[in-house]
C-alpha positions, 0 to 999 in steps of 0.5 A, spaced: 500 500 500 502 506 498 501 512 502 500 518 498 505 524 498 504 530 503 508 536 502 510 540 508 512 547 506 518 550 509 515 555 515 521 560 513 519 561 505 512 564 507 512 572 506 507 577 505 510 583 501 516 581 499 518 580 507 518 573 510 513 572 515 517 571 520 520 578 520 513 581 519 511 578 526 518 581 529 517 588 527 509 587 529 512 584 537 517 590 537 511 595 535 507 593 540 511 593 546 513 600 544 505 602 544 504 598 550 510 602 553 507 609 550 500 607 553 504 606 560 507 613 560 501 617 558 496 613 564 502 615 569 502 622 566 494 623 567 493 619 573 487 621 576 485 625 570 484 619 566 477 618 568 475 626 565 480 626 559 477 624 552 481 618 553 477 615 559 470 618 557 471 614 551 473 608 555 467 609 561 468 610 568 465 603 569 470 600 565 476 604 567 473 602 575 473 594 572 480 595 570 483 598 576 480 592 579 484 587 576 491 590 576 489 592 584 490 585 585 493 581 581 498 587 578 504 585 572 500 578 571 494 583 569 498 586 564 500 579 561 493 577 562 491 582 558 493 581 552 489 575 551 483 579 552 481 583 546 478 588 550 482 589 556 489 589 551 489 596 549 485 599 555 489 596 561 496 599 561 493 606 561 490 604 568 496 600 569 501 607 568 495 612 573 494 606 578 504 606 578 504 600 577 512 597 578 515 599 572 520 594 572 515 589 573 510 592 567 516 591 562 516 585 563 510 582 563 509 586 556 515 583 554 512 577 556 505 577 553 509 581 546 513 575 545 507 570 547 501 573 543 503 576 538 507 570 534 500 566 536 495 570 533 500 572 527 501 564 525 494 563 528 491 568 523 495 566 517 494 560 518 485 561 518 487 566 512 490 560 508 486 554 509 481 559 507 484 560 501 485 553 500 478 552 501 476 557 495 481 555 491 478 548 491 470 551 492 468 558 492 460 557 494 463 553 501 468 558 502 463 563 501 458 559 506 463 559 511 465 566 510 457 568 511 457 563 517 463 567 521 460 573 519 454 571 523 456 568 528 461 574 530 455 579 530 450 573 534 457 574 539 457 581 539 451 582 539 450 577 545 455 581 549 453 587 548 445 584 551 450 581 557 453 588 559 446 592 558 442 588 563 442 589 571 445 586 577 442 579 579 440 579 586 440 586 587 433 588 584 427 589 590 422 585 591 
């Protein structure tokens, strides 16, 4: 019995615009930590002036209360928690500059969570993207299905939290 050919191709010839991938995900972890370190400064610079900046309304009071919260007590772990978060990721390291957490210690959780997330979530992706491809390659009605299929189920998701977040306390209301 004959097995048939698989090829595996080589992880180091992907590029996307004439750069390899890998590179591309290098210079994405380098600028990201460089953000996460501008995020800190500008937090620590407005301190409790947060809350009324521009920035803050834009997030919410109660969101900024939620996020304080979490760095208060589990502080630099949440700054690496919070890269895998989609929510928190580009909210948390403002309050974790107003809130002065130890810096040392915030560099290094933001390098940590830059060199795990980003390769993750770039190969990840890159590998979502390319089997799609394959698949319309070989069949674009079920690719174009599977598109409207992750379309949908993102807004029910969305759609889902947002009704989440609106309703009011369990256990609070009066009888």
């Amino acid at each position: 019995m004959r097995l048939p050919a698989v090829t595996i191709p080589d992880p180091t010839s992907a590029s996307f615009l004439g750069m390899p991938l890998w590179l591309w995900v290098l210079l994405g972890g380098i600028a990201l930590f460089g953000v996460f370190q501008v995020y800190y400064w500008i937090g620590l610079k407005l301190g409790s002036r947060l809350y009324s900046s521009r920035l803050g309304r834009r997030i919410g009071e109660g969101n900024i209360l939620k996020v304080e919260n979490a760095v208060r007590r589990w502080g630099a772990l949440a700054v690496y928690g919070c890269f895998w978060v989609p929510g928190l990721r580009h909210t948390l390291p403002w309050v974790a500059g107003a809130l002065r957490v130890s810096y040392p210690w915030y560099v290094v959780a933001s390098a940590l969570g830059c060199l795990t997330w980003v390769p993750v979530t770039s190969f990840g992706l890159y590998s979502v993207i390319w089997g799609w491809l394959e698949l319309a390659a070989e069949s674009p009605f079920l690719a174009a299905a599977v598109a409207v299929a992750a379309v949908v189920a993102i807004t029910v998701a969305v759609r889902c939290r947002r009704r989440v977040s609106r309703r009011p306390e369990d256990g609070l209301t009066s009888a």
